[in-house]
C-alpha positions as CSV (number, residue, x, y, z in Angstrom):
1,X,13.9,10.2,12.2
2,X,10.1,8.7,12.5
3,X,7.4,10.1,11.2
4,X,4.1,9.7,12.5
5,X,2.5,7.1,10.3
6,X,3.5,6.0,6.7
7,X,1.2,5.3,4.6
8,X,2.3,2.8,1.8
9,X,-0.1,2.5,-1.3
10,X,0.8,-1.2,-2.0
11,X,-0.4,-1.5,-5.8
12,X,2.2,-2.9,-7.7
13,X,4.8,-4.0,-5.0
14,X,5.8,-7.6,-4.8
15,X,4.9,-9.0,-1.2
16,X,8.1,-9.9,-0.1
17,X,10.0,-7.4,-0.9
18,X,7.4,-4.9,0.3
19,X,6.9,-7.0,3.6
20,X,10.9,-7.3,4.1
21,X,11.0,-3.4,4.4
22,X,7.4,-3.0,6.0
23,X,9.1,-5.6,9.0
24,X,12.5,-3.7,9.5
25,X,10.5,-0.3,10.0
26,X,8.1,-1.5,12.3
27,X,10.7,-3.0,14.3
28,X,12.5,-0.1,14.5
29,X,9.6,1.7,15.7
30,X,7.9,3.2,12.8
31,X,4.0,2.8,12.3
32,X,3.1,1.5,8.6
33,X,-0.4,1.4,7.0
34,X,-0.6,-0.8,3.7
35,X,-3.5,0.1,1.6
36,X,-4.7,-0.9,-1.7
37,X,-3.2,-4.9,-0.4
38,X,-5.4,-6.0,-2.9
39,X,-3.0,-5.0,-5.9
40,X,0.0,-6.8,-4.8
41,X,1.7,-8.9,-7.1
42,X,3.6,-12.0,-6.6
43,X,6.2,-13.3,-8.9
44,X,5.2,-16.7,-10.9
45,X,1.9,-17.6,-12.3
46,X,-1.7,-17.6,-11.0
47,X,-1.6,-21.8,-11.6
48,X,1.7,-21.6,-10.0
49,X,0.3,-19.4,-6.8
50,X,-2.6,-21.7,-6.5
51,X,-0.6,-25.1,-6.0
52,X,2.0,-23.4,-3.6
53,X,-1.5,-22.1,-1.8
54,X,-2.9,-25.6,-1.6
55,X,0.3,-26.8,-0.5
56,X,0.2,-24.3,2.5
57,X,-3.2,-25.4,3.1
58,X,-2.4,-28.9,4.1
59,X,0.0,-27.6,7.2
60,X,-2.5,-28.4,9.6
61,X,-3.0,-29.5,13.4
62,X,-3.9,-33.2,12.9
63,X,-5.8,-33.6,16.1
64,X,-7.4,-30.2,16.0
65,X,-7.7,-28.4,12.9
66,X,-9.4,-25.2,14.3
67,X,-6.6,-24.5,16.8
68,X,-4.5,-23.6,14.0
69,X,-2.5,-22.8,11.6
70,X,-5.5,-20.4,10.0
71,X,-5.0,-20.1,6.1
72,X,-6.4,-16.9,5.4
73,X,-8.1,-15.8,2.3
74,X,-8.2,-11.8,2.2
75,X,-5.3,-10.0,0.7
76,X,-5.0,-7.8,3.7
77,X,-4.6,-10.6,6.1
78,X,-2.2,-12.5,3.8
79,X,0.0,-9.6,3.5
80,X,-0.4,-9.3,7.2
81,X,0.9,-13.2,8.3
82,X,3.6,-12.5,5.2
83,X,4.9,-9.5,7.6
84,X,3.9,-11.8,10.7
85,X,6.6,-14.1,9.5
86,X,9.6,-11.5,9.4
87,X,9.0,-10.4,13.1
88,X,9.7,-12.6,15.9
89,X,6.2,-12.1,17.1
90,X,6.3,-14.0,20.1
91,X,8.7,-11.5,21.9
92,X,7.3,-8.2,23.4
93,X,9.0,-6.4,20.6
94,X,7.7,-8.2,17.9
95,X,4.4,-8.5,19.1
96,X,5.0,-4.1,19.7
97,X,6.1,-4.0,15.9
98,X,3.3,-5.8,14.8
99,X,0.6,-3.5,16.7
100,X,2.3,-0.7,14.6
101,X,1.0,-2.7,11.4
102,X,-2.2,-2.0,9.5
103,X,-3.1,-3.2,6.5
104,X,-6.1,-2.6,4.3
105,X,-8.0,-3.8,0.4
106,X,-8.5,-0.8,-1.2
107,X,-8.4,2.6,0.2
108,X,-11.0,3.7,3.3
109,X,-11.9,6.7,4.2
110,X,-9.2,8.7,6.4
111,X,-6.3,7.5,4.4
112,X,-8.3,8.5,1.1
113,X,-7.6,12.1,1.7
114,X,-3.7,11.4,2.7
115,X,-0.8,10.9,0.6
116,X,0.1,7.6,0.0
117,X,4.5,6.4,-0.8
118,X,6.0,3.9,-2.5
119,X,8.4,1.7,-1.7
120,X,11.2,1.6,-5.5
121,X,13.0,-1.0,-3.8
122,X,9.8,-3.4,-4.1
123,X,8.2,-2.1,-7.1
124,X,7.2,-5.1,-9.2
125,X,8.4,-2.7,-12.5
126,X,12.0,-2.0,-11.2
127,X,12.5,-5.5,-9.8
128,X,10.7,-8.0,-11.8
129,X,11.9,-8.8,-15.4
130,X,9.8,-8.0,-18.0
131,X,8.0,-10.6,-19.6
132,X,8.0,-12.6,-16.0
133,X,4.4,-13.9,-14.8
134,X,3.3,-12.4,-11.7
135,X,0.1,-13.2,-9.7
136,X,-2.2,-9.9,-8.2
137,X,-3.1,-10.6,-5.0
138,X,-6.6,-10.2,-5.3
139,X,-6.9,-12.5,-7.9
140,X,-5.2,-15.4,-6.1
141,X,-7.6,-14.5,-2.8
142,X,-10.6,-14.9,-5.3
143,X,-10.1,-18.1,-6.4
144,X,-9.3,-19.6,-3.3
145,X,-12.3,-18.7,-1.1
146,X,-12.1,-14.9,-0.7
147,X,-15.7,-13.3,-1.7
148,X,-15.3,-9.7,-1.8
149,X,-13.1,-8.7,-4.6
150,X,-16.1,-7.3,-6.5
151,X,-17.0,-5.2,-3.7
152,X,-13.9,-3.6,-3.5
153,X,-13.4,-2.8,-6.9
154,X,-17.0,-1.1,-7.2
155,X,-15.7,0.9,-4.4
156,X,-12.5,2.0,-5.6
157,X,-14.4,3.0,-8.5
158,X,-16.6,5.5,-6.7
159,X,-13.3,6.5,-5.0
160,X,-11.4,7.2,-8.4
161,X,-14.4,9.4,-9.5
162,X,-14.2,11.5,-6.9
163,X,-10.8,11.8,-6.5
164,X,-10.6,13.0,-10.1
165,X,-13.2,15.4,-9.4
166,X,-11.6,16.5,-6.3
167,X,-8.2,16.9,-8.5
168,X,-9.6,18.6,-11.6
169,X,-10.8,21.6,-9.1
170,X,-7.4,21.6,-7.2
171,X,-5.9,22.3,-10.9
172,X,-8.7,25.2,-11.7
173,X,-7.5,26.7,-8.3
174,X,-3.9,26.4,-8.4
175,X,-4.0,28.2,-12.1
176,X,-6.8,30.8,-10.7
177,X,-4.0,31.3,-7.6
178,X,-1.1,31.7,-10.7
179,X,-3.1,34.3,-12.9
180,X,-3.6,36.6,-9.6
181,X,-0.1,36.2,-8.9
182,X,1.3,37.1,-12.0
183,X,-1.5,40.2,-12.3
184,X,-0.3,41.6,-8.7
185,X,3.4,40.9,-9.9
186,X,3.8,44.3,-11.4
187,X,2.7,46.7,-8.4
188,X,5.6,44.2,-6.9
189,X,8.1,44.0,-9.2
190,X,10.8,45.8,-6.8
191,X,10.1,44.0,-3.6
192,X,10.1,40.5,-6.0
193,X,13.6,41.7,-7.2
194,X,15.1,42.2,-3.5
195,X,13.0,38.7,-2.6
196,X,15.2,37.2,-5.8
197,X,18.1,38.7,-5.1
198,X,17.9,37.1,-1.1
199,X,17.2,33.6,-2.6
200,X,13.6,33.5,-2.1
């Protein structure tokens, strides 16, 4: 069954694995934020990232290069044309399955607050061998032409603080809620038994 929206936290995931999955969902109908596009990894080296980059960088229109194809820099957008490339886009139900797609550096506001998934099957740690180079995203997008990676690592700092902060006084509450339970437990020690003994 669909849910609403899943949210994908894509730190650590390779990009094609992650966009293989990402592309079968949406075309089956699902709607799929990627956030944090920034950490992505990609097997192979940062010097061997940056000549298959060049390379794709020459595929240009001879007469007209600003008619396309557009290279782009960010790691949300690369992530994006990555996905782009698994959907037959030109169709009305791949260009329906990519409207279903977002794809975000870091984490903004809204999905902040929301709890983000993985995907094991793409997981850089259960699928690459250790010891193998990998390229992050964000570094790759830096060095070729991408301006804004300091920016969005001084804001996910400020995020990270306050989502400690925010987590540190969801632990005070949770054990404040656990000491009043277990002080009320003995006025309801009878009614706890018949709960127990009913499965709850």
């Amino acid at each position: 069954m669909l849910e609403k929206v899943v949210l994908v936290d894509g730190r650590d995931h390779l990009l094609g694995r992650l966009c293989s999955i990402v592309a079968k969902e949406l075309l089956s109908g699902q709607k799929v934020i990627i956030v944090r596009c920034d950490q992505v990894c990609m097997s192979g080296s940062i010097v061997r990232n940056k000549v298959k980059y060049a390379q794709f960088r020459k595929k240009r229109m001879n007469t007209n290069p600003g008619r396309g194809p557009f290279h782009f820099r960010s790691p949300a957008r690369i992530v994006w044309r990555t996905i782009r490339g698994m959907v037959n886009q030109k169709t009305q139900r791949g260009a329906e399955a990519l409207s279903r797609l977002s794809c975000f550096e870091g984490i903004p506001h809204p999905y902040d607050k929301k709890k983000r998934q993985v995907i094991p099957a793409a997981l850089r740690v259960l699928r690459l061998k250790p010891g193998r180079n990998y390229t992050v995203l964000s570094d790759l997008s830096n060095a070729v032409g991408w301006k804004h990676k300091v920016l969005v690592e001084s804001l996910e700092e400020k995020r990270k603080v306050k989502a400690e902060a925010y987590f540190q006084k969801k632990l005070a509450r949770e054990a404040l809620h656990k000491k009043a339970v277990e002080a009320s437990s003995g006025d309801l020690s009878k009614v706890n038994e018949v709960l127990a003994a009913a499965g709850y």
